[in-house]
N, C-alpha and C positions, 0 to 999 in steps of 0.2 A: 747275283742270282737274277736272271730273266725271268719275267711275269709270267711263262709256262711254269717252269719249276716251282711257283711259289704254287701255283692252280695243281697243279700235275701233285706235289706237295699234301694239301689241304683234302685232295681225292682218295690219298692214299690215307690220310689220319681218319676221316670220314668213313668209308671202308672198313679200317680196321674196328673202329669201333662198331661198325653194323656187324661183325663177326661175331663182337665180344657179345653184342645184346643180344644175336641168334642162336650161341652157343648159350646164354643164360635161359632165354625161352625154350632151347629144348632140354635142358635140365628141369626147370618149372613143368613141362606137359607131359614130361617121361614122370615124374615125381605123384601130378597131380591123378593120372592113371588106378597108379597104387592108391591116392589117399581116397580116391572116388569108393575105390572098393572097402575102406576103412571104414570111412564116415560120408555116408549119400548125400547128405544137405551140405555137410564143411566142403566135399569134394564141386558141387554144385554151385554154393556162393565163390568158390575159389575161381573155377572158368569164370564166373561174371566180371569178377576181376581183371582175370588175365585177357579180357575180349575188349578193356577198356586202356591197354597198352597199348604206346604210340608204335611199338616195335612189329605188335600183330595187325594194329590199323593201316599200317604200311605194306603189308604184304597180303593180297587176295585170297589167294589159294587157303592160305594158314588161315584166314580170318574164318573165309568158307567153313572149311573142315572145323574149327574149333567152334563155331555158331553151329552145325549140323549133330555135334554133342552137344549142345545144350539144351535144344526141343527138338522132338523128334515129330512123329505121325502123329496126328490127333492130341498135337500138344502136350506130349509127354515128358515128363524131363526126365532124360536117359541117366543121369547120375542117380536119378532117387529113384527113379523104375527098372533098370537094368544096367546095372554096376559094370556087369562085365563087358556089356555092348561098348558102355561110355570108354572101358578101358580100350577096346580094339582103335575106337575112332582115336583117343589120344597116342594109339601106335601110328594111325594112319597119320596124324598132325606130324608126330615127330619126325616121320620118315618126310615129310614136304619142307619142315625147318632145314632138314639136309640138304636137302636139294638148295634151298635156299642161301646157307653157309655156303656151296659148293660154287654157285654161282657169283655169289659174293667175293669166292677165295681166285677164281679164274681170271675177276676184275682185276683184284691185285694184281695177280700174276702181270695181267698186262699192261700195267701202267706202272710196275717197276721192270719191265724187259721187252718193252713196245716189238723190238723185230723179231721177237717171238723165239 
């Protein structure tokens, strides 16, 4: 095996695992939506959490949107002042986690069938 193949190799095991964690983050932001609406402060400490994974710190957009549910205008925190708000923004997160699966999944594509 040539030193491409081992690189080309280790891109692709890399990859697949930034799937598996993107597919676990939008399970967590679709989830945490609902639990916003359940429990305001559980739903509230829950984003603090999830804003301090290495999976959303890597990705801007996601980071964005999931910090822009956490305080809003005037310093409000959108889980314990408007539930429902917090849930739209955690619809808006998950629809960018896609995007971001998708672009993740095209990478594969191309580095297991390069001439396309």
């Amino acid at each position: 095996m040539n030193w491409f193949e081992k690189y080309a190799r280790s891109d692709i095991e890399r990859i697949k695992t930034n799937i598996i964690r993107l597919k676990s983050l939008k399970s967590k932001v679709h989830d945490l939506g609902y639990f916003a609406i359940a429990s305001n402060s559980g739903g509230f400490q829950a984003l603090g959490l999830l804003l301090e994974e290495q999976v959303v710190q890597g990705r801007p957009k996601v980071l964005s949107k999931l910090k822009e549910a956490l305080i809003g205008e005037n310093n409000q925190k959108i889980a314990l002042d408007a539930p429902t708000r917090f849930q739209r923004t955690m619809n808006e997160a998950e629809v960018l986690v896609l995007g971001e699966i998708g672009k993740e999944q095209r990478k594969l594509r191309e580095l297991k069938d390069p001439d396309g």
